[in-house]
C-alpha positions in Angstrom: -119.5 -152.3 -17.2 -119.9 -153.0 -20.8 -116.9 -154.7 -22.4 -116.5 -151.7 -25.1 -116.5 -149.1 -22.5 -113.4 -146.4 -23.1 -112.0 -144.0 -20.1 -110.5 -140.4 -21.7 -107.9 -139.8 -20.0 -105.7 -136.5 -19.8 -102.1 -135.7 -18.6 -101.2 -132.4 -17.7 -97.5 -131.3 -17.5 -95.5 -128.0 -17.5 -94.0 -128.9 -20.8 -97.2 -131.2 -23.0 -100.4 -132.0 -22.5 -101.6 -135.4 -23.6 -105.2 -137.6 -23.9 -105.7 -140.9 -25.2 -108.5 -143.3 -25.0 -108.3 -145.8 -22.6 -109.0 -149.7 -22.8 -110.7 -151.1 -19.6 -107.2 -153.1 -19.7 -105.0 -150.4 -19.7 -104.5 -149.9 -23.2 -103.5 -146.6 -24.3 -105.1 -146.1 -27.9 -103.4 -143.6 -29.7 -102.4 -141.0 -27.0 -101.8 -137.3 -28.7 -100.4 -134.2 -27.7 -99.5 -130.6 -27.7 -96.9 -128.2 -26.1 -98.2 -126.7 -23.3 -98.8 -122.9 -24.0 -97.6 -120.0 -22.3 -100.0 -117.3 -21.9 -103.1 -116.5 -19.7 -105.2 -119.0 -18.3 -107.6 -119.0 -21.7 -104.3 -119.4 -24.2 -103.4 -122.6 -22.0 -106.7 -123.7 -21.7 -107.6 -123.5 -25.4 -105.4 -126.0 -27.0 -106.0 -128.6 -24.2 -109.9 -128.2 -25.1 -109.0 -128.9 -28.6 -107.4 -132.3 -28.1 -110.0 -133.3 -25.6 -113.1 -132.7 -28.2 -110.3 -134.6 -31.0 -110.1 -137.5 -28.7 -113.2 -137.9 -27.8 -114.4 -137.8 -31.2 -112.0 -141.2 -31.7 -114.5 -143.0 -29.7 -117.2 -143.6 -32.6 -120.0 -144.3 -30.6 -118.6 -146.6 -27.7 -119.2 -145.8 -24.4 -117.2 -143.6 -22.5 -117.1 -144.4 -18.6 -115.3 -141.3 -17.5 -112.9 -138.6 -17.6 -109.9 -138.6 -15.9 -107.4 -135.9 -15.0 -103.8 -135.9 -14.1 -102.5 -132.5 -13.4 -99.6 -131.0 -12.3 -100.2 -129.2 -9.2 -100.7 -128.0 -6.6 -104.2 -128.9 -7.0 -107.8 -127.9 -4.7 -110.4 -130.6 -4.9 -112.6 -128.8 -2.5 -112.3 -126.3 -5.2 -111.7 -128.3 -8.3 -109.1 -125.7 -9.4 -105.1 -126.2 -10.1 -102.4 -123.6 -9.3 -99.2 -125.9 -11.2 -95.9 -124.4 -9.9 -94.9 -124.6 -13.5 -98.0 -123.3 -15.6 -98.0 -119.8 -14.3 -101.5 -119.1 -16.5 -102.9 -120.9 -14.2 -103.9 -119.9 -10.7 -106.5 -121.4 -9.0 -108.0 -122.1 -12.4 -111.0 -124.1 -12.8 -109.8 -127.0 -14.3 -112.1 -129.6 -14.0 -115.4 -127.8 -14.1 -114.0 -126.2 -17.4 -113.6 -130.0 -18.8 -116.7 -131.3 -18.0 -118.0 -128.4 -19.9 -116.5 -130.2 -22.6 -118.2 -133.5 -22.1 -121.9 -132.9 -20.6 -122.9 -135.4 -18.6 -119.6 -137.9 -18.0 -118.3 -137.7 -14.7 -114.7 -136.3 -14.6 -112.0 -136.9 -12.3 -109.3 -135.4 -11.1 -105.8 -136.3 -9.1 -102.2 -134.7 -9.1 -100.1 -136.3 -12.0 -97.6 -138.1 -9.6 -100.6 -139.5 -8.6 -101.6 -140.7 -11.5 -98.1 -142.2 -12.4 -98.4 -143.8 -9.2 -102.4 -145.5 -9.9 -100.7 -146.2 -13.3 -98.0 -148.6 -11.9 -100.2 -149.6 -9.1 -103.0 -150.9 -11.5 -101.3 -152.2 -14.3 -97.3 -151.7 -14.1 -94.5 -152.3 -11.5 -96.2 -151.9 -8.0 -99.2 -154.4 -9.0 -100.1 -156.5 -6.4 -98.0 -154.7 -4.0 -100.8 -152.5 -1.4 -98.4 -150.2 0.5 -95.9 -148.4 -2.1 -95.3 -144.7 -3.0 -94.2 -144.2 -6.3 -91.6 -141.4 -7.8 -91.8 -139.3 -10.7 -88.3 -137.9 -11.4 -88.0 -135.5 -14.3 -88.0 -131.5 -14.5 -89.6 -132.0 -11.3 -90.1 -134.8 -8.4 -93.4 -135.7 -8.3 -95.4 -138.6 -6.6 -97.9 -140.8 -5.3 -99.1 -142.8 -2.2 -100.5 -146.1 -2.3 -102.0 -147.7 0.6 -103.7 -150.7 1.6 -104.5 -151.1 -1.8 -106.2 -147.7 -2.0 -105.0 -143.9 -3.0 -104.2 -141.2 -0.6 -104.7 -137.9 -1.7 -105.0 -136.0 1.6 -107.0 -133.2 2.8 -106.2 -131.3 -0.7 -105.1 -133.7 -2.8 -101.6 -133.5 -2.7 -100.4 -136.4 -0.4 -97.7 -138.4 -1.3 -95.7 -135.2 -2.9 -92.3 -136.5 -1.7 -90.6 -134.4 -3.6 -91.0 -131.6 -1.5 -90.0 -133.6 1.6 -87.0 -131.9 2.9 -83.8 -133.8 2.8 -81.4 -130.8 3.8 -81.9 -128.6 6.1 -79.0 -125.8 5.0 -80.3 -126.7 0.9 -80.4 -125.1 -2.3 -83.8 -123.4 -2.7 -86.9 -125.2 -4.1 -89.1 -123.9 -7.0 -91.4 -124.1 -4.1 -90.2 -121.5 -2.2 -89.0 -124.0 0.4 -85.2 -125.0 0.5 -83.6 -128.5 0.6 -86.4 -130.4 -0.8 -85.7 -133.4 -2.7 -86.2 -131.4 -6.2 -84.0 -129.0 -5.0 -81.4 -131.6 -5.2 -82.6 -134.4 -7.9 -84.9 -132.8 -10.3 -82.9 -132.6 -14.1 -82.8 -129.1 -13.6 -81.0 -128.8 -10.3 -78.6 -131.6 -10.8 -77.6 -129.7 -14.0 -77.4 -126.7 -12.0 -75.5 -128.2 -9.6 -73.1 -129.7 -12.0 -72.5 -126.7 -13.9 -71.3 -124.6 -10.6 -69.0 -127.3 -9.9 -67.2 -126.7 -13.3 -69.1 -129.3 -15.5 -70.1 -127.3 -19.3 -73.2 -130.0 -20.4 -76.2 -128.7 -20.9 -79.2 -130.7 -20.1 -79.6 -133.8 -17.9 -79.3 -136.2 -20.8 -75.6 -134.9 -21.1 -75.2 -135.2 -17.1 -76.4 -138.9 -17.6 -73.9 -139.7 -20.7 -71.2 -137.6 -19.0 -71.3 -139.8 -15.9 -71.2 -143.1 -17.8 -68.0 -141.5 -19.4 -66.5 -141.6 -16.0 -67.0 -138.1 -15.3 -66.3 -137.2 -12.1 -68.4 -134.1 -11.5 -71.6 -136.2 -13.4 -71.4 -139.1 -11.2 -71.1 -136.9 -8.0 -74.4 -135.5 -9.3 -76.1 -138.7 -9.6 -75.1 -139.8 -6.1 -76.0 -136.5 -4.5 -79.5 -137.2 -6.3 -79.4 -140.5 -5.7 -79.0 -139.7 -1.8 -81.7 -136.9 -1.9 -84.4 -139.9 -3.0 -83.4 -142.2 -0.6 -84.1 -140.3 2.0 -86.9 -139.1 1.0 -88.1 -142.8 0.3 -87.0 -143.8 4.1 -88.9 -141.2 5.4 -92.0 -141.8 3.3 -91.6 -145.7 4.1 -91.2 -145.0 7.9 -94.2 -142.5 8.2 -95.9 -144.8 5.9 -94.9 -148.5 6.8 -94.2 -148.9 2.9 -92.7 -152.0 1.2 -91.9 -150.6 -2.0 -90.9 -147.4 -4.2 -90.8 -147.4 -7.8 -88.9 -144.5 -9.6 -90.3 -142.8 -12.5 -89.5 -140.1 -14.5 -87.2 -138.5 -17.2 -83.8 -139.1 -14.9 -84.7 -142.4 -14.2 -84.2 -143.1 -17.5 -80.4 -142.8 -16.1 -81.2 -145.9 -13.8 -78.0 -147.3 -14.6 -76.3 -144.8 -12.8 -79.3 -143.1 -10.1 -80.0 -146.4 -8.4 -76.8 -147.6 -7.2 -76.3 -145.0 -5.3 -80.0 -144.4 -4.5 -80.1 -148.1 -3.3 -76.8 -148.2 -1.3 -78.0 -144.9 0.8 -81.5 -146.8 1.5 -79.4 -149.5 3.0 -77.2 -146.9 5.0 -80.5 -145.5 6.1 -83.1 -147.8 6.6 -82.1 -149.3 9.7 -85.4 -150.0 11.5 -86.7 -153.8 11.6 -89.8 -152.9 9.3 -87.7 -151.2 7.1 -85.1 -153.1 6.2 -87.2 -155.0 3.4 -88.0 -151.6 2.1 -87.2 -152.6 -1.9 -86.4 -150.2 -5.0 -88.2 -150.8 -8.5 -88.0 -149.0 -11.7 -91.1 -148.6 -13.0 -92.5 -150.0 -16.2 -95.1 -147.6 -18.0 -92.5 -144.8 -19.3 -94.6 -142.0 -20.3 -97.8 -144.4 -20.6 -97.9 -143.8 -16.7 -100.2 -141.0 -16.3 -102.5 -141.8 -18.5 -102.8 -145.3 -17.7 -103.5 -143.5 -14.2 -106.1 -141.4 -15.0 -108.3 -143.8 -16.7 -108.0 -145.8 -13.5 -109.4 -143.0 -12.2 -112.5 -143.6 -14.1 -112.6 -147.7 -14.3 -112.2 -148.1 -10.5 -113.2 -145.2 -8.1 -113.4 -148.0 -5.5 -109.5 -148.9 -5.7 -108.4 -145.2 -6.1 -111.7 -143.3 -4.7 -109.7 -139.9 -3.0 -110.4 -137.8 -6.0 -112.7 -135.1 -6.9 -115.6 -136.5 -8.7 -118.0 -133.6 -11.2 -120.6 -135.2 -13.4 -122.2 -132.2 -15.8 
């Protein structure tokens, strides 16, 4: 691979979209983005296609290996379309095909953004080294990613490794997924604000959940720990299905690791009882919002470590 070679890579959220040039060692060169429309599948589409021809432009004449895609979901690779839970334009829309329209003959690749976040750390952040970890992405959802032997699992589908719609309570709150005690039911932003708020608390977002429970408030800390719980044990049953060693945690509301992982960490011990667990260990990860992207582009760099993606060439 020559030296110069660039990845694009592209990270799709319910909120922003962003693309950057990649480095072939990880660097993210000048990543850009735009709020993610509302509208039919065209008025989302169009503003993503616009940043993709910008970028791409940026790389004055070097090389560019691939594309790589991490998208909110749930995603079809037989298909090559997305249906994200929180982009209601799109509906078994033809994502990828509709990129490398885009970019005529570069191959383009395509994963669920938790899965990304979790290539990221796994290739160049906090699970390096480490073959069999699953990796969290806690924000405004609870996303993730499967790493084993060294090598993504995307599944059947593509969407392996979504821990956050393991179910954690049977009698739950209801899931934006339809299902009901899922571990975003419980520890996404939105639900621990939710389930702040009906318990008396009068913040607003989970930024004010996170500074109202280093305050001391009761009601915010309860929150945290009832998160905190919710991952656990959706990490402990990942890690026994899985025979994991690690989790890292991701996200917006790990930004609050201060006060998520104590609790998180002390129900992993109350839980992970097994001889093969009991090593189980907790990380935070290290890319921030670099994650994705930094994923993506792995994508494209090395299909051998992370091959269990759709692959289109134009």
């Amino acid at each position: 691979m020559d030296r110069g070679a660039l990845a694009l890579a592209v990270d799709i959220g319910g909120t922003k979209m962003a693309a950057s040039l990649v480095s072939a060692d990880g660097t993210v060169l000048g990543a850009r983005s735009v709020p993610t429309s509302p509208g039919n599948a065209e008025t989302v589409f169009a503003p993503l296609a616009g940043l993709i021809r910008e970028t791409l432009a940026e790389a004055s004449g070097r090389p560019i290996v691939g594309i790589g895609i991490g998208t909110a979901g749930p995603l079809d690779l037989v298909e090559a379309t997305v249906s994200p839970v929180n982009i209601l334009g799109w509906r078994d829309f033809p994502l990828a095909p509709r990129v490398a329209e885009l970019a005529p003959g570069i191959p383009v690749r395509m994963a669920g953004d938790g899965m990304c976040a979790a290539v990221g750390e796994h290739w160049k952040g906090a699970a390096r080294s480490v073959d069999d970890v699953i990796v969290l992405v806690v924000s405004t959802g609870v996303g993730g990613g499967l790493i084993q032997h060294g090598r993504l699992i995307s599944g059947r589908t593509g969407n392996a490794g979504h821990i956050g719609h393991t179910v954690v309570d049977l009698d739950g709150d209801p899931c934006p997924c339809g299902g009901r005690g899922c571990v975003e039911a419980i520890a996404s932003g939105p639900s621990m604000v939710a389930w702040a708020r009906r318990q008396g608390w009068l913040g607003e977002s989970a930024v004010d959940l996170a500074a109202a429970a280093r305050e001391g408030d009761k009601v915010a800390i309860q929150a945290f720990e009832r998160a905190g719980r919710a991952v656990a044990a959706g990490i402990v049953s990942a890690a026994a299905i899985a025979d994991l060693s690690l989790a890292v945690v991701g996200g917006g509301v790990s930004r609050a690791a201060d006060v998520l992982l104590p609790p998180l960490r002390q129900a992993i011990g109350e839980h992970a009882k097994l001889g093969f667990l009991r090593d189980l260990a907790v990380a935070s990860a290290e890319l921030g919002n670099a994650a994705g992207l930094v994923g993506a582009a792995a994508l494209a760099f090395e299909p051998e470590r992370y091959p269990s993606t759709l692959r289109l060439a134009s």
